[in-house]
Every structure is written in structure tokens, then in C-alpha cells.
Wavefront OBJ file of the C-alpha trace (Angstrom):
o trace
v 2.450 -1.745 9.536
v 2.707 1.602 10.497
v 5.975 4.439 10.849
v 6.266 8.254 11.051
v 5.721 9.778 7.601
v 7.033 13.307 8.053
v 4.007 15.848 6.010
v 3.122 15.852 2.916
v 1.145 17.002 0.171
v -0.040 16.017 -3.395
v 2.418 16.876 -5.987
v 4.206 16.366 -9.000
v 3.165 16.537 -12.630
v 0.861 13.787 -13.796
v 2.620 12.966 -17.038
v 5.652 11.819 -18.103
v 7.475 13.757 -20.444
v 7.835 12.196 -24.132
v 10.994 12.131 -25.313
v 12.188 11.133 -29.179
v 9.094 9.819 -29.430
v 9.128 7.360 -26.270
v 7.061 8.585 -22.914
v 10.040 8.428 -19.843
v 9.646 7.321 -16.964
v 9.825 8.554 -13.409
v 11.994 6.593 -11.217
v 11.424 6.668 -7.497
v 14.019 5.570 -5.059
v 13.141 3.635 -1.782
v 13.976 4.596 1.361
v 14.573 2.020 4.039
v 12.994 1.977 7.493
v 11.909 -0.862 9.966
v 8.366 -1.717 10.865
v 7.569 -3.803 13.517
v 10.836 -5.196 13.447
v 10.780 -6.120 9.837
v 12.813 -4.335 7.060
v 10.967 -2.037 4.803
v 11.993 0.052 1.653
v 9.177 2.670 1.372
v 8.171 4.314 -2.184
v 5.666 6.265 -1.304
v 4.815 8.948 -0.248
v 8.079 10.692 -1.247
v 9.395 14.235 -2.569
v 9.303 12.877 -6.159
v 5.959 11.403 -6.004
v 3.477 11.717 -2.984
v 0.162 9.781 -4.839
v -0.495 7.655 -7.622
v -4.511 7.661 -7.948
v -5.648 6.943 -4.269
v -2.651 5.328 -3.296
v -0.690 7.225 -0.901
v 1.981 4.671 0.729
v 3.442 1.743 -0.352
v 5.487 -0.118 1.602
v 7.525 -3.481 0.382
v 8.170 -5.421 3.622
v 10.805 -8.266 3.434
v 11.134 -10.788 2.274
v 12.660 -11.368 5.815
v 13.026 -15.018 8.017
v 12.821 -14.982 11.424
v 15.325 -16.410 13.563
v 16.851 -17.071 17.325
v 14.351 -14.868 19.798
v 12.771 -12.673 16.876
v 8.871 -12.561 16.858
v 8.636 -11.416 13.497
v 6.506 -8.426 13.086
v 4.705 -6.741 16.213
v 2.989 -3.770 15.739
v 0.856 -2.624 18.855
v -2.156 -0.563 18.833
v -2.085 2.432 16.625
v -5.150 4.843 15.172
v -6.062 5.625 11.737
v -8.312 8.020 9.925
v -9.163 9.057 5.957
v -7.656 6.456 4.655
v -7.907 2.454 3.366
v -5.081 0.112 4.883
v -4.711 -2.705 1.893
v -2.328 -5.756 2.409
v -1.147 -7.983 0.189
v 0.641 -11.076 1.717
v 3.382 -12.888 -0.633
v 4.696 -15.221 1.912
v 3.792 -15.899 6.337
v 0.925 -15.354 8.065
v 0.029 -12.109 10.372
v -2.768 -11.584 12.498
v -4.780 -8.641 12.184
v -7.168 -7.426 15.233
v -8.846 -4.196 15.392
v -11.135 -1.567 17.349
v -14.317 -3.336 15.779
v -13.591 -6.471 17.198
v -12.197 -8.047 14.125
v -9.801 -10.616 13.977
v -8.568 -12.255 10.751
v -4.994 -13.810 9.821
v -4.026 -13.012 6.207
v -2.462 -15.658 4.079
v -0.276 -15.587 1.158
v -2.486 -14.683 -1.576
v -5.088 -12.634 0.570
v -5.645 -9.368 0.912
v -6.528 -7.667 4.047
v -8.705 -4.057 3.899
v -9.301 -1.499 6.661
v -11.122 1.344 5.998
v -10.264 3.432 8.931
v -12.874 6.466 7.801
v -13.436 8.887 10.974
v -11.201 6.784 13.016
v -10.147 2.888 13.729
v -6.871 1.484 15.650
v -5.714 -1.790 14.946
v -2.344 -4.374 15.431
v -0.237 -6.538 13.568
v 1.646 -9.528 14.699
v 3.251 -12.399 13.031
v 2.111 -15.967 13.717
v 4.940 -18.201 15.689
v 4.607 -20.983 13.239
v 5.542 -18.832 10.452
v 8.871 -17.732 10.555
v 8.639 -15.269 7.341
v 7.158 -12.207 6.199
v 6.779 -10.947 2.380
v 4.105 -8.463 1.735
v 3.421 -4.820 0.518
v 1.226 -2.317 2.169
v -0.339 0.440 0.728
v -3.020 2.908 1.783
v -5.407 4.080 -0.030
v -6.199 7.495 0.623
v -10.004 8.345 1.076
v -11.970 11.275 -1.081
v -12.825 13.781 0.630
v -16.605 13.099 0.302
v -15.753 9.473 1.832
v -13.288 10.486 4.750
v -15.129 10.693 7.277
v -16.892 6.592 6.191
v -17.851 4.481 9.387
v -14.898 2.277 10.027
v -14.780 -1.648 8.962
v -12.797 -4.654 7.828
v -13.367 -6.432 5.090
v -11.278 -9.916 4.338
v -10.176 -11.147 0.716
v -9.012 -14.403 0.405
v -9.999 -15.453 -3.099
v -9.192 -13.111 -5.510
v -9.245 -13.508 -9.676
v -6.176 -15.350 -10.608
v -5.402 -16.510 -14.085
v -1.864 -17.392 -16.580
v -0.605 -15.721 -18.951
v 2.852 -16.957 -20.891
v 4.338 -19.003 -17.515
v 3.094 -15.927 -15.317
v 0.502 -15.375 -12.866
v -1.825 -12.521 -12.603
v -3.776 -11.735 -9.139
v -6.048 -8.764 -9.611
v -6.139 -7.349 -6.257
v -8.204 -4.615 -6.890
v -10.446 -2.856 -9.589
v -10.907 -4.318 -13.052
v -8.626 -5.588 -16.380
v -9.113 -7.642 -19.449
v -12.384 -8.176 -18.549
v -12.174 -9.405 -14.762
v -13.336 -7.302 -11.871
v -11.824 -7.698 -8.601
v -14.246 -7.844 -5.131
v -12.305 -5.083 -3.153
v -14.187 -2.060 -1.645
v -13.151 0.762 -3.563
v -13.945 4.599 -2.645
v -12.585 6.121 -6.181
v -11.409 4.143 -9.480
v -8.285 2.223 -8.316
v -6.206 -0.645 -9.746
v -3.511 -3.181 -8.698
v -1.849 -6.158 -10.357
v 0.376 -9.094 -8.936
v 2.492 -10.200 -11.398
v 4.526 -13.322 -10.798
v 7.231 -15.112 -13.526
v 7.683 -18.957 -13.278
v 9.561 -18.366 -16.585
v 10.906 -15.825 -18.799
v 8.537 -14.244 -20.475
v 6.939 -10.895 -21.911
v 3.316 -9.499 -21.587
v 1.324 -6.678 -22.832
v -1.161 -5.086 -20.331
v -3.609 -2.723 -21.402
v -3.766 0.728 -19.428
v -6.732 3.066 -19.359
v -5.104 6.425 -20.142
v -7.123 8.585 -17.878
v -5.683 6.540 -15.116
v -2.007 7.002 -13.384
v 0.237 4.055 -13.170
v 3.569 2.864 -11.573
v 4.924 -0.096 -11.273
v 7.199 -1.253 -8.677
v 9.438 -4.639 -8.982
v 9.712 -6.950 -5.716
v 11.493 -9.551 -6.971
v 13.834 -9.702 -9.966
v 14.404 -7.337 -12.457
v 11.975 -6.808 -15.402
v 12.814 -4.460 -18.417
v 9.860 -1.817 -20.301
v 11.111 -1.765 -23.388
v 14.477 -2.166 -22.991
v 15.220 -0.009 -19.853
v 15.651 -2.388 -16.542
v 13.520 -1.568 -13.488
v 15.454 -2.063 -10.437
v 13.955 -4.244 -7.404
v 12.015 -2.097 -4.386
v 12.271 1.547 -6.958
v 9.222 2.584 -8.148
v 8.602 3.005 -11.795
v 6.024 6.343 -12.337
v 4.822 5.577 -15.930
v 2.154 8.376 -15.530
v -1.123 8.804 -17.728
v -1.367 8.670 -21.111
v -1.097 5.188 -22.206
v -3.393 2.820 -23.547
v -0.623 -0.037 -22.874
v 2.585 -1.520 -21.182
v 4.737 -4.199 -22.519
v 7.161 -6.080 -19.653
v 9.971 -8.786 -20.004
v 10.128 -10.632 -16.717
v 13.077 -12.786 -16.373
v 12.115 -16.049 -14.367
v 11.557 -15.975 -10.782
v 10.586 -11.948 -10.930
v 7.911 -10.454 -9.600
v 5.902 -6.938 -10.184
v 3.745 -5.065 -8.781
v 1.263 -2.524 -10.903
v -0.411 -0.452 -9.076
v -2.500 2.484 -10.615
v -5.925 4.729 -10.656
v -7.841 7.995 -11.438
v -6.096 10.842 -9.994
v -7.474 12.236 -6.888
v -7.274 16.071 -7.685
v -7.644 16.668 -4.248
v -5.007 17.674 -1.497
v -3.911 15.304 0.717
v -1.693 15.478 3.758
v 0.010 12.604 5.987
v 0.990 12.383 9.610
v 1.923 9.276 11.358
v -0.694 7.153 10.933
v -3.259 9.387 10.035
v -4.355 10.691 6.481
v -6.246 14.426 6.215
v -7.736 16.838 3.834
v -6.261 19.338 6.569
v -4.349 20.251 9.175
v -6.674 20.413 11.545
v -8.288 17.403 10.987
v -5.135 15.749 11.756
v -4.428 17.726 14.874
v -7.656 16.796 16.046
v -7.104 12.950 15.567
v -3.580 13.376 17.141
v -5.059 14.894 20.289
v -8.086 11.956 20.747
v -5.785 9.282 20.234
v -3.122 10.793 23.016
v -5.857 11.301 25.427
v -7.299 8.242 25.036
v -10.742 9.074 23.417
v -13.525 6.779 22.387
v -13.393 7.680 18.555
v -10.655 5.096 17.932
v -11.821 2.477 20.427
v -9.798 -0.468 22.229
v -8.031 -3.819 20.524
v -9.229 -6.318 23.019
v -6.305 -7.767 24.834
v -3.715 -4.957 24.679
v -3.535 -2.296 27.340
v -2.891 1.191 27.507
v 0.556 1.055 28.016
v 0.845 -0.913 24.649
v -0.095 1.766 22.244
v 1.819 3.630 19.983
v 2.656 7.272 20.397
v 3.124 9.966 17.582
v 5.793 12.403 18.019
v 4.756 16.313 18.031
v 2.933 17.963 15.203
v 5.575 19.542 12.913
v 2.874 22.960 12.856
v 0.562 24.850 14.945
v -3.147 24.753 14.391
l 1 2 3 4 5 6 7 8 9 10 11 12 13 14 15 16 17 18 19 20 21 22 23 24 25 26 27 28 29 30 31 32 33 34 35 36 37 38 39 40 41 42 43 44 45 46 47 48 49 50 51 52 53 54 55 56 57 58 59 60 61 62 63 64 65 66 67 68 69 70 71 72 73 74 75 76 77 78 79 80 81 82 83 84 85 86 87 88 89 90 91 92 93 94 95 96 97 98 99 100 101 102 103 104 105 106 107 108 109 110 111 112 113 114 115 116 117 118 119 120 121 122 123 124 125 126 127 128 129 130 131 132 133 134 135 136 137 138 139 140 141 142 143 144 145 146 147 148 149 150 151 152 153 154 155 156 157 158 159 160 161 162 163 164 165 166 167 168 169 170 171 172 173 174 175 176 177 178 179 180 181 182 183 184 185 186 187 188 189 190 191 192 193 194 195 196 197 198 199 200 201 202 203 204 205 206 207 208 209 210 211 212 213 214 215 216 217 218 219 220 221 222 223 224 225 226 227 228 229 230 231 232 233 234 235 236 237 238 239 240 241 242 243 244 245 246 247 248 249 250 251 252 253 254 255 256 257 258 259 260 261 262 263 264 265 266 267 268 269 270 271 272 273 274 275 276 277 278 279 280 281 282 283 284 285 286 287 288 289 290 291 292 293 294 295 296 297 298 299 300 301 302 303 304 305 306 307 308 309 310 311 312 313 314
């Protein structure tokens, strides 16, 4: 799922202020776009908060039914670089296809991840016999040691699961109370799925070198007595060794969190940079048609996406 993502940088303090005695916490409003014909409220990157860990987008796409003429979500061929595209599908099916000559649909409770490295292009579409999309997408932004990786795709469709109090916890990625997710990681990353059959409340330990945020897709839970709203992200920052949630039935949460990445970073489009010229350079192949991001078998030309002009000069 991709969109223009005007520049920017890695910023903002890493810790939230304590107040009174109780650590605040950052809230981070969405911003609403479409994507492939499917309504989006992005949380990051923004002003307030441009990374937490690795992650460097997050997008929370539907929930959204399909009806009359609509497709659902079509997103033709579009190029990548420095950075990890990670799906997580709630509800529908979409069909991933990329430059490598992979081709995978990705199921509610999968996760799909592209490592784009020095360069990859890739589509989206939604499958005709499912009329609905729920999903977030995040990218994971690569180290700079890592961003130049060789491209590939790697498919996760069983993933730990487990109950705690009437909810269910996926680990999508990275490790907690004692169970390790499979994803490729490139730097110390973690994500949670929370979802509430029932009212309940949970305590979820935190490593307090890491960053965390959590951001509500369904529902709305409370921390300790102060609601979180659905599709605004919740910065909680470093510094904890814990977080304690009520989730009201029917809610669901994501956590998403990891070691900061003390590096700059800078977004265009599709493409994710340790510079500006980096970027320019992968802005230029892609118009021109070069080899480093290959071909999607069965699109043409005419079907990829363009980026509009660089905002600077290199």
C-alpha cells in the first residue's frame, strides 16, 4: 500500500515526560488518505513522531467492504528501497506479486514481509471473492549497515498465538513472555496483536531500553485510566518495564515497539534513505525504467506508479 509521504527526518524526544509521578503519554493524531482505493488513517511518520524503533510508517487500512463496481484495493507497480514492507491482515485476502517473481496471497492472521534493500517493486490487489479489507502496514526502516540487503519475500502464516483473560495475543514480530516470533528482523523490533472477546485487563511487560506505542484499531482501551482513542497513536516512550490495558469487549490493539535506531532517516514516496541522494538516485532509476527494481510479471509499463518531483536539489 503505498502514498506520497512528503520528507522527513528522525525526531522527537525519546521519553515521555513524568508527571506527579505518572510517565505521560504522547498522543499522535491520524491523518486520513486513500490507498489503492481503500481508506487509510496514517500515524506515522508524522511531525510529532517520525520513528518508533525501526518502524517508520504505519498505516491502519479499513476496515472497509466492497461494494457495486469497487475492486477493493489495487495498487500497481511501485519501487522500494532501505526499508522492510510488513503486513498484517485482520480481515480479506490481497495478493501480493513482486520484482522477484513472488506471488503469495496474505490471509487474516498472516503476515506478509518485503525487504526491499537496494531496490524491489511490487503490487497489491484485493481478491474478487473477498469483498473486505482490514489490515495495518508498517515499514520497517533498514540500518544503515543493512540498506543496501539483496531484496526478498518472506511469507508468515503461522505465527505464536496464545489467551490471556478472553484475549488473544499474535506476536508478529520479535520476542515476549518467553515466545519468539519467526520474522526477519534487521535491528531489535517488536509487535503485538491484541484482540478482546471480553472485557478484560492485562499487564505486558516492556523492556525499557526499547520505545513503544500503541495504537487502538478497534474499540477503545484505557492505560490506567486515560482512554486511547481508535486509529491515534499512543507514544508511551522508553522507560518502562510494564503496561497495564483495560480492553472493553470487541477492542482491538496494536503494540508496536523496538530499540531506537539513532540513525537519520529520511522518506520519499515509496522509498526510505540515509540521504538525499540516495533517494534521488532511486527516484531517477525507477522513472527511467532501470533494471535495479525489475518487472512484476503481467503489468506493463504504462501501469506503474509515478512519484511527483523531489521537494530539493541534489
Amino acid at each position: 500500500m503505498s502514498d506520497m509521504i512528503k520528507d522527513a527526518t528522525a525526531s522527537s524526544s525519546l521519553d515521555c515526560p513524568v508527571v506527579e509521578g505518572r510517565r505521560q503519554v504522547q498522543h499522535v493524531p491520524a491523518r486520513k488518505a486513500e490507498v489503492g482505493g481503500i481508506p487509510i488513517h496514517r500515524v506515522l511518520p508524522s511531525r510529532q513522531r517520525r520513528l518508533v524503533g525501526a518502524w517508520c510508517f504505519l498505516d491502519h487500512a479499513g476496515p472497509a467492504v466492497f461494494k457495486g463496481d469497487s475492486r477493493g484495493m489495487q495498487v500497481g507497480p511501485h519501487p522500494h528501497i532501505g526499508l522492510q514492507t510488513f503486513t498484517w491482515m485482520i480481515a480479506g485476502e490481497v495478493l501480493h506479486r513482486d520484482s522477484l517473481g513472488s506471488e503469495q496471497v496474505i490471509r487474516p492472521g498472516q503476515v506478509n514481509l518485503m525487504t526491499a534493500g537496494r531496490g524491489i517493486s511490487h503490487t497489491e490487489q484485493s481478491l474478487p471473492e473477498d469483498p473486505q479489507l482490514h489490515a495495518a502496514q508498517l515499514w520497517i526502516a533498514l540500518p544503515h549497515a543493512h540498506r543496501h540487503a539483496e531484496p526478498r519475500f518472506d511469507h508468515y502464516p503461522d505465527l505464536p498465538v496464545w489467551q490471556e483473560a478472553g484475549v488473544t495475543l499474535t506476536l508478529l514480530v520479535g520476542d515476549l513472555a518467553g515466545r519468539q516470533a519467526p520474522t526477519l528482523t534487521f535491528s531489535p523490533l517488536m509487535a503485538l496483536d491484541l484482540a478482546a472477546a471480553q472485557e478484560a485487563e492485562l499487564d505486558l511487560p516492556l523492556r525499557p531500553g526499547f520505545e513503544y506505542a500503541l495504537l487502538p484499531l478497534e474499540g477503545e482501551p484505557t492505560l490506567k485510566g486515560e482512554a486511547l482513542a481508535v486509529d491515534e497513536l499512543a507514544y508511551l516512550g522508553r522507560g518502562r518495564d510494564s503496561v497495564t490495558l483495560a480492553l472493553p469487549a470487541g477492542a482491538r490493539v496494536l503494540l508496536i515497539g523496538g530499540e531506537p535506531l539513532g540513525e537519520e532517516v529520511l522518506i520519499w514516496w515509496n522509498f526510505v534513505g540515509h540521504g538525499k541522494a540516495e533517494i534521488a538516485e532511486a527516484q531517477r532509476e525507477w522513472e527511467a525504467g532501470g533494471e535495479r527494481f525489475g518487472r512484476v510479471a503481467g503489468f506493463s509499463d504504462d501501469e506503474r506508479l509515478m512519484p511527483p518531483p523531489l521537494p530539493w536539489k541534489v
